[in-house]
N, C-alpha and C positions, 0 to 999 in steps of 0.2 A: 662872550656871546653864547647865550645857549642853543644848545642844539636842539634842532625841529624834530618832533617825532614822528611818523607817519604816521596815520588814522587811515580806520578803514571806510570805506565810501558807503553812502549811504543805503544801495543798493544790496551791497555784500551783506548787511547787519540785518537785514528784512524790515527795514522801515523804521528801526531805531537807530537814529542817528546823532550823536554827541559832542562836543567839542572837550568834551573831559575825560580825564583818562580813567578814571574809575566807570564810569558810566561804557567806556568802550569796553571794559577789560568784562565787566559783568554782562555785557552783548555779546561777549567772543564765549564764554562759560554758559551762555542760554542756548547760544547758536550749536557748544558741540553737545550739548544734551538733548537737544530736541531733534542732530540728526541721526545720534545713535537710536534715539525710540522709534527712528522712522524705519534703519536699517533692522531690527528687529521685528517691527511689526512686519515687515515682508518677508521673513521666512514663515515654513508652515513648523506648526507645532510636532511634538515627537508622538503625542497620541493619533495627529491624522494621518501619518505617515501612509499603514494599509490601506487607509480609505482613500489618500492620494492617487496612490498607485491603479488599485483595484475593488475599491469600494469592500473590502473584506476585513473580518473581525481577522484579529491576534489570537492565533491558537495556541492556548495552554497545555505543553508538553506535560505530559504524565511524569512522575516522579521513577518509577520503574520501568523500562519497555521490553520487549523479550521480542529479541529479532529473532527469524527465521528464513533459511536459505529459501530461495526462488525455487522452484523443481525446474530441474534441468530438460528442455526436450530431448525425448527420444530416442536415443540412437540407434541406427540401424545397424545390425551383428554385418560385419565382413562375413561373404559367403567366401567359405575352404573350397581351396583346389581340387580338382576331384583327383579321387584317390585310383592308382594306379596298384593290381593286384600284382601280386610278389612272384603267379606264375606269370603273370603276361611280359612281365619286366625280364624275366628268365629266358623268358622264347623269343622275346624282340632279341635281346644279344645273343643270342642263338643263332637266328636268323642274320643278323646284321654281320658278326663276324662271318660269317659265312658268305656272306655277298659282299664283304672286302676284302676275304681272300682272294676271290676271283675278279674283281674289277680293281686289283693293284696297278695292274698296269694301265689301266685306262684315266686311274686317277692319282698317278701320280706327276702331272703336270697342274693338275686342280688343288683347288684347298681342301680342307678336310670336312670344312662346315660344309660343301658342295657333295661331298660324298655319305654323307650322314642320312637319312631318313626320317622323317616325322613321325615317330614310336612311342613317344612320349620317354624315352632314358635319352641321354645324351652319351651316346657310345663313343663320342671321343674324348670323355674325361676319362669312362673306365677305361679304355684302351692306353689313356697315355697317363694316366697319374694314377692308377690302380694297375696295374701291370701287373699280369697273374704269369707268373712262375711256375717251374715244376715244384717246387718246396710251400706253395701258397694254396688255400684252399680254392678249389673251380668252383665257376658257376656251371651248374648243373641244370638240368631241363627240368620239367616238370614229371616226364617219364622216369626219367633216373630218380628224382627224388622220393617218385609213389614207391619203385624199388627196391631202395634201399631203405625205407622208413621204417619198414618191420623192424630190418636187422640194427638200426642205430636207437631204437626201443629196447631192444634184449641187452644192446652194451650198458644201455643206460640205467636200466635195472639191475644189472647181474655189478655193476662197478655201484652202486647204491648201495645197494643190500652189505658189499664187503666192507668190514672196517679196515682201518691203517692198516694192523699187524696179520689179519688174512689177506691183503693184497702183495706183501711183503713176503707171507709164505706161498703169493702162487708161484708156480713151477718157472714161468717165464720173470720174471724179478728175483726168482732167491738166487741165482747163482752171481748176480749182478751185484746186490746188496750185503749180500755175504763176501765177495770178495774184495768190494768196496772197504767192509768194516775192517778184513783180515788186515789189507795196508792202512786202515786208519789206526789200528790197533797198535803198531809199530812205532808208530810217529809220538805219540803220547803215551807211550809205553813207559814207565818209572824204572829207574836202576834197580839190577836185582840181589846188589850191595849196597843199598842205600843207608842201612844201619854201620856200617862199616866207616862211614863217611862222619857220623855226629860221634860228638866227642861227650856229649853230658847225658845222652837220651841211650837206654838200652831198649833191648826187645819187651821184655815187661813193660816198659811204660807205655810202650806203641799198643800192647793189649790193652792196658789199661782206658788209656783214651777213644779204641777201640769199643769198648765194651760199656763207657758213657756214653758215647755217640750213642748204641744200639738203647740204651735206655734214654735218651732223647728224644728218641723218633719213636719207640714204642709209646711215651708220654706224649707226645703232641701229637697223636695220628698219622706221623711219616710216611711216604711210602717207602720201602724197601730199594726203591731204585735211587732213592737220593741217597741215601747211605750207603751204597756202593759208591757213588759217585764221589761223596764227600771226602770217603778214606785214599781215594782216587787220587784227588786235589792232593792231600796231607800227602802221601808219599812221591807225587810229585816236585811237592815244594820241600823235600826232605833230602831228594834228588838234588836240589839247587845250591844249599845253602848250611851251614850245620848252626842247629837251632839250641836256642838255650833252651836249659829243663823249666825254666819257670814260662815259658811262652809258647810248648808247646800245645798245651790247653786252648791256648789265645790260635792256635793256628787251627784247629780244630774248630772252634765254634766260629772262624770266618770264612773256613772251606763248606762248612755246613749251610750257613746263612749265602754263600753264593747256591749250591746246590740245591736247596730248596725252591729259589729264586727260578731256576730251571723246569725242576720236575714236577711241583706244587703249585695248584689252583690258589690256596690259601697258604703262603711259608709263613712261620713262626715272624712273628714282631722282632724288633731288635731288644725292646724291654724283656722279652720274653725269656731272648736267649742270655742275658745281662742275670735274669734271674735262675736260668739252670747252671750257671758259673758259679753259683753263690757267691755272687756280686763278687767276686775278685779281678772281674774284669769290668770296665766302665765302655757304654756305649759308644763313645770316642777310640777306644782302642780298637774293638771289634771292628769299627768303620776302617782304624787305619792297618790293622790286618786284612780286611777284602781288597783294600787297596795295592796292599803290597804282592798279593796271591794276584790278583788281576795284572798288575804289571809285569810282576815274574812272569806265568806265563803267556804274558802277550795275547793276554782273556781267548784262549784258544785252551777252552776247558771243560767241555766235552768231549766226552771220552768212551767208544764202546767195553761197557763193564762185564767182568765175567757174569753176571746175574743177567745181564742182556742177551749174550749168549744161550744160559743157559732156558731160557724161557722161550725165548726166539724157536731153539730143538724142540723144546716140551711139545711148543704147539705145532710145528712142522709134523710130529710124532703121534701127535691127540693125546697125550698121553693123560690119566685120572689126575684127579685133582691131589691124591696123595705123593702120589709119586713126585710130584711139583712140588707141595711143600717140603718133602723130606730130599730131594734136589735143593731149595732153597736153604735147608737148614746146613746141609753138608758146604752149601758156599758160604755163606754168613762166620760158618765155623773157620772156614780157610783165610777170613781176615785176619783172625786172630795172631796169625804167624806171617812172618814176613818173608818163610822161607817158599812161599808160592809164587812168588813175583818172578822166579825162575822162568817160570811158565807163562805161558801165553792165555789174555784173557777167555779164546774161544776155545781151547783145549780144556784152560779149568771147567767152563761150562760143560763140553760134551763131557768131561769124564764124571763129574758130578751127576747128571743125567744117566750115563753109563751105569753109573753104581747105585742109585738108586730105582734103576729099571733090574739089575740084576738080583737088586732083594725084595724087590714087591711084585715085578711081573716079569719071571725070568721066558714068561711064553714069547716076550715080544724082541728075541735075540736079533733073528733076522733085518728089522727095522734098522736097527742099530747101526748094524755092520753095514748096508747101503745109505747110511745118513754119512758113516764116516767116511766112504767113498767119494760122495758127494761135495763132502765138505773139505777134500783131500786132506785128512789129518789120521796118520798112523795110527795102527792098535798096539805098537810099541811106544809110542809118543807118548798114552795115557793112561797106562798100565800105571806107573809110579806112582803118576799121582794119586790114581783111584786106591792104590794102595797108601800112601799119606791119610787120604780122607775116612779110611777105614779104621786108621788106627786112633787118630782125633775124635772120630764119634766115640768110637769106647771109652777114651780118655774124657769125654766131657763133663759125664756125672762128678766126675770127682778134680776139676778144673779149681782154680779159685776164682773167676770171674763167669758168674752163672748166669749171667743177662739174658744171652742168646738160648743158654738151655731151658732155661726158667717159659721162655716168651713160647718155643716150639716142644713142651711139656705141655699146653693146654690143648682142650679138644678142638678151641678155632681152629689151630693145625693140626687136628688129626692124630696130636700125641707124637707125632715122627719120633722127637727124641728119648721117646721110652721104648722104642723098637728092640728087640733084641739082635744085634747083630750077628750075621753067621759066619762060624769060626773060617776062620783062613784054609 
């Protein structure tokens, strides 16, 4: 029996109505075609969109825009505190401490904010978290300060005007500073057998190294104070340790390159110094010789030199400019031997100075003899030596390392070392 198919009624098909099935199935294919054009033709198109909306055309953006900030309004400046002047602030705690001295007891059952005053300072911060001391500077009135303002003008000029080494020599610090040096002098003072101690290095080669240094620093613009210092180092660290002959060079040009480092605006490069070695030393060694000099001595390597001494006197004395250098050239001389280490750096210096005031300005004895007073160092103490230094200078012309004579034979010095010394 075949089975019934349903149809659809004639209402549903909109008036086409069929008893066959092709005829329905082409009614069911008209019916969805006719109501999708229906659902279409009710929506609005994409160009009346704006005119939907707001009856307005579609504005065409520009291809480039260049936007620009809004300008901000206005702001109005915060009005400043007013300003409270530096005497009023003086005189209110002036005043204030003053009227909590005497109402201590009235107000020590009250708080503190209760005892305070409307002065514009809040006197119980200074009071209690500035706590002025006899060791702290006061606050001072406005009377004291007109006062004293001359006299703290005149300190203020008169300590301007002095450099380091004139403050050094005023009356009130030299006895301070000098005897500060004399114990510092002791402490890093080198053995005065320290050649005794190396086994490969004699006293000539100590000049030797000596007397490159001094053409070191005369070639790179040295100052004379590092080369005291440097030969300083060397025979401290000679003190230490007994050096081979092939490295004492190498100890030299690390004591150097520290000492420069100290005294010197501009010290010598390490290429520099690689190249007055004539490259027998490599920049890696140098490095690890300051290393080894710095940890020997515990980088406690500064040291008061006899040339500090002796200059330190020159200017406490005024003395010319000649008599300084031919002082300087009699110390420079006294490196050369090792038998000075004897001695103490500030006695080499005053007898240095001694004997070069004795042959250029013997008018100025008296100074002498109350510098040594002052400086409490015997005129037995440096008799020796100035006799040592008497006999080196005459011995210099005919030396075999003439660095030092050669450098204090030209006129920048004054010629010192063509002086004629007078006989004994």
């Amino acid at each position: 029996m075949a089975s019934k198919r349903p149809f659809a009624k004639t209402g549903e098909l909109g008036g086409f109505g069929s008893n066959d099935e092709n005829t329905a199935l082409e009614n069911r294919q008209l019916k969805s075609k006719t109501s999708g054009l229906s659902v279409r033709s009710q929506q609005p198109k994409i160009d009346n969109i704006f005119r939907a909306n707001g009856n307005k055309k579609a504005q065409v953006r520009p291809a480039f825009e260049v936007f620009r900030d809004e300008e901000e309004p206005a702001r109005k400046k915060p009005t400043p505190p007013p300003r409270v002047p530096l005497a009023d602030i003086t005189l209110a705690t002036n005043s204030n401490e003053k009227k909590q001295r005497t109402s201590d007891s009235s107000c020590a059952g009250s708080s503190k904010s209760a005892c305070t005053q409307d002065s514009g300072v809040d006197v119980v911060f200074i009071n209690d978290d500035m706590e002025i001391s006899s060791g702290s500077p006061e606050i001072l009135g406005l009377s004291d300060v007109e006062e004293e303002s001359g006299v703290a003008e005149e300190d203020t000029q008169s300590v301007s005007t002095l450099s380091r080494s004139e403050a050094q020599l005023d009356s009130q610090y030299f006895r301070e500073v000098f005897y500060y040096l004399r114990e510092r002098e002791e402490t890093v003072r080198p053995n005065y057998n320290v050649m005794s101690k190396q086994s490969e290095i004699s006293n000539g080669m100590r000049a030797i190294l000596v007397d490159w240094l001094s053409d070191v620093c005369l070639e790179y613009n040295i100052n004379v104070s590092s080369l005291f210092l440097t030969v300083s180092i060397v025979d401290r660290m000679l003190s230490c340790f007994d050096c081979p002959k092939n490295k004492l060079q190498l100890i030299g040009a690390g004591a150097l390159f520290i000492a420069t480092k100290i005294e010197e605006i501009y010290p010598p490069t390490l290429a520099e110094l690689v190249y007055t070695t004539a490259d027998c030393y490599s920049k890696k060694q140098i490095l690890r010789a300051e290393k080894l000099i710095l940890k020997q001595l515990k980088f406690d390597v500064c040291a008061p030199c006899r040339f500090w001494f002796g200059t330190f006197f020159a200017k406490k004395l005024e003395m010319s400019e000649k008599v300084d250098h031919l002082m300087r050239y009699l110390l420079e001389l006294s490196l050369m031997s090792d038998r000075y280490l004897l001695y103490r750096p500030s006695e080499l210096g005053l007898a240095a100075l001694h004997l070069a005031n004795q042959w250029l300005n013997p008018m100025k004895k008296d100074a002498i003899d109350e510098l040594l007073n002052q400086a409490n160092i015997l005129r037995e103490d440096i008799n020796p030596i100035m006799e040592e230094m008497a006999e080196q200078f005459r011995k210099a012309p005919k030396m075999n390392h003439q660095s030092i004579f050669r450098k204090y034979s030209c006129k920048v010095h004054f010629a010192v070392a063509l002086i004629e010394a007078p006989s004994k």
